[in-house]
N, C-alpha and C positions, 0 to 999 in steps of 0.2 A: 504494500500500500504506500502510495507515494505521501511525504512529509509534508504538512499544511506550513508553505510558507506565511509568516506575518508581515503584515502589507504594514511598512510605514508611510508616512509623507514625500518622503524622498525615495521610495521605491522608483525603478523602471518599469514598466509592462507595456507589452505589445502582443497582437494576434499570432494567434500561432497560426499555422496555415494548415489545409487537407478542408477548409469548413465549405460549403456553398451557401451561399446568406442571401436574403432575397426580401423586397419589400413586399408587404400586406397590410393595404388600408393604413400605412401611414406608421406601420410596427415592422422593424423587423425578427425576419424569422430568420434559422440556421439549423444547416443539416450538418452532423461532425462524422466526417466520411469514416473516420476510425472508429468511432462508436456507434456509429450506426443509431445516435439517434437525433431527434430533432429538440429546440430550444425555440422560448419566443422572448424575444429579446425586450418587447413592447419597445415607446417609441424612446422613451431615454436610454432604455439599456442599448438602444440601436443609436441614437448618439453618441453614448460612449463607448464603442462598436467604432466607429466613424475617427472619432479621438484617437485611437490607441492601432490605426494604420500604419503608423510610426511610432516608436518608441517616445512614452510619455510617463513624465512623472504623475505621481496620483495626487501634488497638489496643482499640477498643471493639467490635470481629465478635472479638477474642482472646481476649477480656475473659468475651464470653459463652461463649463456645467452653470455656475454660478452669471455668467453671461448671457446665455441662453435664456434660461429662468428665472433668473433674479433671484433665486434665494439664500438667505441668510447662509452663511458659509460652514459653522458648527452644523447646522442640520444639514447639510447636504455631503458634507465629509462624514455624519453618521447613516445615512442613506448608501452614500457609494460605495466607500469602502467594504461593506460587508457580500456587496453586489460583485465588488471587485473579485473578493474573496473566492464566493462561488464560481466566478468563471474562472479562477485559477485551478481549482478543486477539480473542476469539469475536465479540464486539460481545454477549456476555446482560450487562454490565455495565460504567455509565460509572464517570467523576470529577465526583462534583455539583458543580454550577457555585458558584463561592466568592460568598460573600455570600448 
């Protein structure tokens, strides 16, 4: 069983690749060709889907997050980050390798 890394602020994450993602009504969805199963990202988790194309800090996915929406930045860093988590947990997102 692979080890739950903890997401700080200053983490990297970016998509891992193998997924086929695709819009519906405004939410994305994802199929994770190695698991064989499907995720719905709805539309923020598909924003920060959009974010993380490139390697991004999680207080720079907050950063945008928080521009997007306008909301208060303690609730949205406790919002993401746990969001984060899960998609790390999943395998649809690593930790870019440093350097």
């Amino acid at each position: 069983m692979k080890k739950t890394e903890v997401l700080s602020i200053d983490t990297v994450l970016v998509q891992c690749e193998g997924n086929i993602v695709s819009d519906m009504d405004g939410e994305k969805v994802m199929l994770s060709i190695e698991q064989g199963k499907y995720f719905n990202l709805g539309q923020v988790g598909g924003d920060i889907w959009g974010i993380i194309s490139t390697p991004r800090t999680v207080k720079e996915i907050i950063d945008s997050l928080r521009q997007l929406y306008e909301v208060d930045a303690e609730i949205c860093e406790q919002d993401v980050i746990p969001f984060l988590q899960s998609l790390l947990k999943e395998d649809l997102i690593r930790v870019a390798d440093a350097g």
